[in-house]
N, C-alpha and C positions, 0 to 999 in steps of 0.2 A: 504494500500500500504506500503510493508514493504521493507527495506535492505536487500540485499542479500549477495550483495558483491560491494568491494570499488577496484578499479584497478587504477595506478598510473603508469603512463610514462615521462621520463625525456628528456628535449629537449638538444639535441649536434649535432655541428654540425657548426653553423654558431650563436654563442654564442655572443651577442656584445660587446664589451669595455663599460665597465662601469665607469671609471676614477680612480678605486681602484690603490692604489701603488702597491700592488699584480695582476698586471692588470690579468684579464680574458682573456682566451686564447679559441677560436674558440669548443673546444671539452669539456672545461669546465660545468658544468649542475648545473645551478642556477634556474633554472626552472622546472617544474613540471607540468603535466595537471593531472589532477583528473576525476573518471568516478564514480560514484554512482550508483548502477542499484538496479532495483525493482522487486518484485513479480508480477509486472503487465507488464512488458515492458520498461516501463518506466525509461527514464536515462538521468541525472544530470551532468551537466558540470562544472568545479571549477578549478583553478589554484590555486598554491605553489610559493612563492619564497625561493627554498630550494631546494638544492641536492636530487634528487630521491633516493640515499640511506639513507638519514633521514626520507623522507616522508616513505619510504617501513619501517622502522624501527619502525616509529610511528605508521603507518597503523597496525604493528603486535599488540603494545601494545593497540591500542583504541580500537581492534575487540572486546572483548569480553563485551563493551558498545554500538559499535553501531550495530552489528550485532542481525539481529531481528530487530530492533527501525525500528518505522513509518517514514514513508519517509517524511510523510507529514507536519510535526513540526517541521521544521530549529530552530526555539530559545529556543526550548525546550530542543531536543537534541545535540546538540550542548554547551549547558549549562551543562546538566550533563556530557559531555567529559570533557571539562574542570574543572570541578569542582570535577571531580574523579583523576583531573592528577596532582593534586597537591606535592605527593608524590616524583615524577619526576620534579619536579620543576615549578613557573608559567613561561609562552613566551615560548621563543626559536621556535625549529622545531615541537615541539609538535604541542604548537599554531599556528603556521604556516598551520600545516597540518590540524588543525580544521578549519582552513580557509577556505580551499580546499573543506571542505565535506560540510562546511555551504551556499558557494557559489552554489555550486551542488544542496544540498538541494532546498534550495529559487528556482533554476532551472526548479529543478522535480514539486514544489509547482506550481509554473507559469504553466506549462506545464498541470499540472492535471486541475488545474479553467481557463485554458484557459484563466490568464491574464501576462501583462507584471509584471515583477519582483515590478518595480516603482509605481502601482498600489496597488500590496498588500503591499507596505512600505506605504500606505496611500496618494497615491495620487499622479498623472503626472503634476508638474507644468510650465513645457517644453519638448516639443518633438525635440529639438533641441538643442545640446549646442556646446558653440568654444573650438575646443580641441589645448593645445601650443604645437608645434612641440620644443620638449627635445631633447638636444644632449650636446655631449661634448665641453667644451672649446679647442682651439687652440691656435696657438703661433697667436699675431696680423695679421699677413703677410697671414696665410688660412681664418683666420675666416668667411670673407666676400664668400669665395668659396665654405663654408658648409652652409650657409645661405641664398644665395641668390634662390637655387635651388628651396629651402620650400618656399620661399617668391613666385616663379613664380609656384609652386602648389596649391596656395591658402591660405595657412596660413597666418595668422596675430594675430597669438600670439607664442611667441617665450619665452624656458628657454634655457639658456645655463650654466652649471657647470663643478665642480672640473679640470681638467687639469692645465694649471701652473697657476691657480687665490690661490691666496692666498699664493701662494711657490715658488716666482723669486722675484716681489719688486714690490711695489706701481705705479710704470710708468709702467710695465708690463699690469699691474690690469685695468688701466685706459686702457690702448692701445688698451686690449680686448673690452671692457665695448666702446668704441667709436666705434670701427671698427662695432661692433654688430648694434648699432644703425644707421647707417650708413646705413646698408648694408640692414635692416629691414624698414627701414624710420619714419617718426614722428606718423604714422598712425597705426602704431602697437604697443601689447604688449610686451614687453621685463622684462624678469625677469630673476634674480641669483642668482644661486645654489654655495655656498663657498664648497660645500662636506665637513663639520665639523665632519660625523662621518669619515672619512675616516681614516686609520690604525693610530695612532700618531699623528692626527690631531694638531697643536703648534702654531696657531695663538688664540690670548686671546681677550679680548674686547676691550681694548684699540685701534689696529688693527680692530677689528668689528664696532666699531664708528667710525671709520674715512672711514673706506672703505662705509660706510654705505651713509655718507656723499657727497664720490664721487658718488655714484648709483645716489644717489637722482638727479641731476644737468644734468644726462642722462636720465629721467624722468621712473626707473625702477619701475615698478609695488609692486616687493620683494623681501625682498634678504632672503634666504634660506639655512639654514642649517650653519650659520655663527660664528658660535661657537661648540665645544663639544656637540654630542647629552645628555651629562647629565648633564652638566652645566646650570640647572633650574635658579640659582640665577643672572647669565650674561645673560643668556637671556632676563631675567624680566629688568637687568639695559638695557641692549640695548633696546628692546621695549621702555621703557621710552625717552631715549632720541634719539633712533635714527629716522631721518626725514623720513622715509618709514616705509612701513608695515613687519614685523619679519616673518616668514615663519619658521614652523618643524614640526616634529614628527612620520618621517620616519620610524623610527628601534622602537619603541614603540609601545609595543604588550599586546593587554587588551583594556578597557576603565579603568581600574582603573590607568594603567600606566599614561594616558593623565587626569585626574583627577586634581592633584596637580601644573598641568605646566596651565593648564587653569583656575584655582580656585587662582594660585599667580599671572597671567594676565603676564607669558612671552612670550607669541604669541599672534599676532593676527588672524594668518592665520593656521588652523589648518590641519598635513596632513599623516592620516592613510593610510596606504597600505591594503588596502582589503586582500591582498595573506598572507599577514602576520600577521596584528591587531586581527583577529579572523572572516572576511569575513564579510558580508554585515550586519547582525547582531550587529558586534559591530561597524561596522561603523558607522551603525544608529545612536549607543545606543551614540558614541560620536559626532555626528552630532547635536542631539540633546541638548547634553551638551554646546557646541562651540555656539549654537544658544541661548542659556538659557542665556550665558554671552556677547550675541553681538559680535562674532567672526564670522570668516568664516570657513566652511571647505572644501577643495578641496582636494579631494583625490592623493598621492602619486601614480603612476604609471609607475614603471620603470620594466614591467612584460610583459603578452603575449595577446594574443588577448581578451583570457577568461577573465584575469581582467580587461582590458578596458571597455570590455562586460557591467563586472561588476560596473564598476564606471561611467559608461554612465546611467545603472539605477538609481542607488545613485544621479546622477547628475535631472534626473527626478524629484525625492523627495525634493527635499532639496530647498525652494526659493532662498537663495543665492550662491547656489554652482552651480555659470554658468562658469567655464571650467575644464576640464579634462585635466592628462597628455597623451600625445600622446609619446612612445618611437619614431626615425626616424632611417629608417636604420636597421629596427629589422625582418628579414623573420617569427620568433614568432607571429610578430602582423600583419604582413602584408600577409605572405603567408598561413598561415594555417586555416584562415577562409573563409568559400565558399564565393565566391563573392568580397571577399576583404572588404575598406572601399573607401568610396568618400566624400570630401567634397562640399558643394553645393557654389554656385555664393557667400555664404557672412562668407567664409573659417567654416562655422560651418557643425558639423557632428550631422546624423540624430538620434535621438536612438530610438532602435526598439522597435516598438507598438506589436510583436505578444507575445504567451506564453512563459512563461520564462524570461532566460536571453535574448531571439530572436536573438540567432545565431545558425549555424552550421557549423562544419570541416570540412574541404577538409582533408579527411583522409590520401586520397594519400600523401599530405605536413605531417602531422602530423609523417607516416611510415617512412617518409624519413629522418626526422629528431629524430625520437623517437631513444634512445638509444640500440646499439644491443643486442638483448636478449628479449626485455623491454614485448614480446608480444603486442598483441592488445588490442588501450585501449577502443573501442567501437567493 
């Protein structure tokens, strides 16, 4: 079963707010869905977090490595992409877009043995996990109005990030941080996201240990991304002393990127983006690292349905990686898969037992938001 052809469609249209200071605008295309197709029928589903004119850019340059390759070998091939692309630089949209084909891959492989994705990562240690309803921070006075809704859906784990936390004042920071709790009650999880990569990021650690400080006393789960995504060495001091568990590693692309942040112990809580790190492969490959040193990892997911997809398998494999991020409010993740998602009586989502990643799209959603031109991506 070999490659034929790799087809890539960018999602616009109804694009969410992300908390960037360049905030994202509705026709903006941060997103990407990938199709892999085969000499047999056969075709692979994979998402991007990347502009559809880098992934089509990349796609040009990877072809003349994966076109022809076996379908049926994600770490094989996927390895010699990368390790041919050196030239071009390592990360970026490149790796991004290996992401996409490796996510695919794994797809088409499920799909051929007729098992779930989780199974051939060695084994289903849950068919269930709690996924936290993600959204943006507000000024204190909405908060409780974006939150209570997910609370009467079912959820009972909750992040909230970047918006004015960390860029008004410390009574600001708290006001959010209580209203949240409030609004979620003592029964659930609550975690915070600082948005430390965000453009000029200017809060330093001295600020990360204190804020750290107040999380704790509202009994936050993690505080997340609380410093500069490359500020390895404040991280490591934070870890050490701050009274909760350190959360990052969003915008880090490779396992070898997450190597040295885990090997100097400045997280504890480790968190690959599948669409981005290089797809289910190197999640593994850093899941397994994070587990080698007594960490955790929990996959980043501020993506489409495909990567949920994806990190609900990951979430299978892995014994202590019991929650996923849930984007709220994203028609990517909510509209474009057939069937939608549910969660059951104990706010946990199911993940699927069949081959594959065990989804499929409602194409019609997919058409309607695919960008004009974009053709079909099945």
């Amino acid at each position: 079963m070999n490659i034929t052809e790799i087809r890539a469609v960018g999602l616009v249209g109804a694009t969410p707010e992300g908390g960037w200071s360049d905030e994202l605008r509705p026709d903006d295309c941060v997103h990407t869905l990938i199709a892999v197709e085969t000499d047999e029928g056969v075709t692979g589903l994979g998402g991007v977090f990347t502009n559809d004119g880098l992934v089509h850019a990349a796609l040009d340059v990877l072809r003349p490595f994966y076109e022809g390759e076996t379908a049926l070998e994600p770490e094989r091939v996927t390895e010699k992409l990368r390790q041919n692309m050196f030239w071009l630089g390592r990360g970026g949209s490149i790796e991004h877009t290996i992401s996409g084909i490796d996510i695919a891959l794994w797809d088409i492989l499920g799909k051929a043995t007729g098992q779930p994705v989780g199974r051939l990562l060695g084994g289903r240690y849950r068919d269930r996990v709690k996924p936290y309803a993600s959204l943006l921070m507000d000024e204190p006075s909405r908060m409780a109005a974006h939150l209570g809704p997910l609370y009467d859906h079912g959820f009972r784990a909750f992040k909230i990030g970047w918006g004015p936390f960390g860029r008004q004042s410390d009574a600001t920071d708290e006001a959010i941080v209580r209203v949240a709790r409030d609004a979620v009650g003592d029964d659930s999880l609550l975690m915070v996201d600082a948005g430390g990569s965000d453009a000029f990021w200017s809060q330093g650690y001295k600020w990360a240990l204190r804020a750290s400080r107040m999380l704790s006393e509202y009994d936050v789960a993690w505080f997340e991304e609380a410093l500069a995504p490359d500020d390895i060495e404040n991280h490591k001091l934070l870890r050490e002393h701050a009274p909760l568990p350190i959360a990052g590693g969003e915008v880090l692309t490779r396992r070898q990127a997450f190597r040295p942040w885990i090997e100097a112990g400045a997280l504890d809580i480790v968190q690959p983006d599948v669409t981005k790190v290089g797809g289910i492969t190197e999640s593994r490959r850093i899941a397994w690292m994070a587990q080698d040193h007594g960490l955790q990892m929990i996959p980043h997911g501020w993506n489409t349905a495909v990567g949920l997809a994806a990190d609900l398998q990951l979430a299978s494999a892995f014994p202590n990686t019991d929650l996923v991020e849930y984007i709220t409010g994203s028609p990517y993740v909510d509209d474009i898969i057939d069937g939608g998602w549910s969660l059951d009586e104990d706010g946990m989502l199911r993940i699927p037992d069949t081959p594959g990643l065990g989804i499929e799209l409602d194409m019609d959603a997919v058409e309607r938001y695919a960008r004009d031109g974009a053709g079909p991506l099945l």
